[in-house]
C-alpha positions as CSV (number, residue, x, y, z in Angstrom):
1,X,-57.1,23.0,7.2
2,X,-54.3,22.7,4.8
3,X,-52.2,25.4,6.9
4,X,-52.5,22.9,9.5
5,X,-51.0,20.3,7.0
6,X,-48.5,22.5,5.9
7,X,-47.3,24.0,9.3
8,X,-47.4,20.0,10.8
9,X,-45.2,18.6,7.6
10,X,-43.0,21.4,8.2
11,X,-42.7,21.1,11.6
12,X,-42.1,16.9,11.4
13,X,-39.3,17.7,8.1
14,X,-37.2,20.1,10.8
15,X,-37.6,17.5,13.6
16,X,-35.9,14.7,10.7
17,X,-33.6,17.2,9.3
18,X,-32.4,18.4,13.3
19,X,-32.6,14.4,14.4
20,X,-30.2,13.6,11.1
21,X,-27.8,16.3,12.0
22,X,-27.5,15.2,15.7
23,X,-26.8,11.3,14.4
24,X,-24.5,12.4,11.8
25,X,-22.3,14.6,14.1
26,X,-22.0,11.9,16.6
27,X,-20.6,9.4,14.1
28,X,-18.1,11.7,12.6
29,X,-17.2,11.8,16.2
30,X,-17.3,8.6,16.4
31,X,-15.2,7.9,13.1
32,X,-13.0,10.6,14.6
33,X,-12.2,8.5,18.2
34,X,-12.1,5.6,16.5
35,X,-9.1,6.5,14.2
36,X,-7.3,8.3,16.8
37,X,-7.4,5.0,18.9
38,X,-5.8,3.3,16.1
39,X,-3.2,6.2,15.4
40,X,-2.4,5.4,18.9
41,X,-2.1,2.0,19.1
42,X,0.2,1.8,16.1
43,X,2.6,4.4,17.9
44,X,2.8,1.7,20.2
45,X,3.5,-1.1,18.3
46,X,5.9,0.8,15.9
47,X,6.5,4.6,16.9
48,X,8.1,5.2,13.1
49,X,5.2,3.9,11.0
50,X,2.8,6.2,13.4
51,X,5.2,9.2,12.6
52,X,4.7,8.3,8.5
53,X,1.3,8.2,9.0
54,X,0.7,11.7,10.9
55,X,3.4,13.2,8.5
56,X,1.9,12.1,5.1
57,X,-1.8,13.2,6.7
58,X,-0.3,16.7,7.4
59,X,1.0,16.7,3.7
60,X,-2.5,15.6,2.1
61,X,-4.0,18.6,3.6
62,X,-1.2,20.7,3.3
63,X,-1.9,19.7,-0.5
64,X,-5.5,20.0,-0.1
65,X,-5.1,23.6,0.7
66,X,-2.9,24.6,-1.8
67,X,-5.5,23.1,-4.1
68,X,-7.9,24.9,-2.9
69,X,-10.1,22.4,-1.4
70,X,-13.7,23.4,0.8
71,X,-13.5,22.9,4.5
72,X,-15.7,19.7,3.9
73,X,-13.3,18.3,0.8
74,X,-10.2,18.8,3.9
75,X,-11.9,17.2,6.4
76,X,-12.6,14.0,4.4
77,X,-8.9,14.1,3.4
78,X,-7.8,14.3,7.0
79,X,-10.1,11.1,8.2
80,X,-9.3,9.3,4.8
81,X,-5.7,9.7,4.2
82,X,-4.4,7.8,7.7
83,X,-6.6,4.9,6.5
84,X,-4.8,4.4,3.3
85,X,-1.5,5.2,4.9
86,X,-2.4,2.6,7.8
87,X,-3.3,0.2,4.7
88,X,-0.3,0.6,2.5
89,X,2.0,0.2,4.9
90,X,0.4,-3.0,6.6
91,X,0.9,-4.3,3.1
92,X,4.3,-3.4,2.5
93,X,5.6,-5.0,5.9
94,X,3.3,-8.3,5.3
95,X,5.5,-8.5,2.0
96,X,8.3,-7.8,3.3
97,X,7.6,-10.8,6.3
98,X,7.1,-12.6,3.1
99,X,10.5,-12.3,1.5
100,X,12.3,-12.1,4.3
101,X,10.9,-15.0,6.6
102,X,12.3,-14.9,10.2
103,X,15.5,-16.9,10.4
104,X,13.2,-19.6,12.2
105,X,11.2,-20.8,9.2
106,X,13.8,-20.8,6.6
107,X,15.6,-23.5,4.9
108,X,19.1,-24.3,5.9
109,X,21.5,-23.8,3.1
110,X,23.0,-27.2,4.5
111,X,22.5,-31.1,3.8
112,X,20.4,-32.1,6.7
């Protein structure tokens, strides 16, 4: 009887482990789509800030190499790096919209 147990427990624990593997690889492909669409879509809003973001993703790993990161360690690199990227340089042109208000919504230097 308890072969039975074992064999079923075991048998149930490979269907969990092959059923986690299957859901995990489809959301890392997922992850992966979903990022590409928005590599995309900021090449066509602003082909230059799509270029930065591709080019300092090819350093990280470039880095991550040399520092002789796992396969795994590179591969988070690669889907993280283009988020941060993305990030920083959202926030660098909201501050620059900031400082530097279109010519439409500033003051005139004259009396009015």
């Amino acid at each position: 009887m308890r072969e039975i147990v074992s064999i079923s427990v075991g048998a149930a624990a490979t269907g969990l482990i092959a059923r986690e593997h299957t859901l995990r690889s489809r959301a890392e492909r997922l992850g992966a789509a979903t990022m590409e669409t928005l590599l995309n879509a900021i090449d066509a809003n602003d082909e230059a800030t799509g270029a930065h973001v591709r080019r300092v993703a090819a350093y990280a790993l470039i880095l991550g190499e040399a520092a002789g990161l796992d396969d795994r360690m590179l591969h988070s690199v690669e889907r993280i790096v283009p988020c941060s990227t993305i990030s920083a340089s959202s926030t660098a042109r909201s501050r620059t919209s900031f400082t530097n208000p279109p010519s439409s919504l500033r003051k005139s230097a004259g009396p009015s």
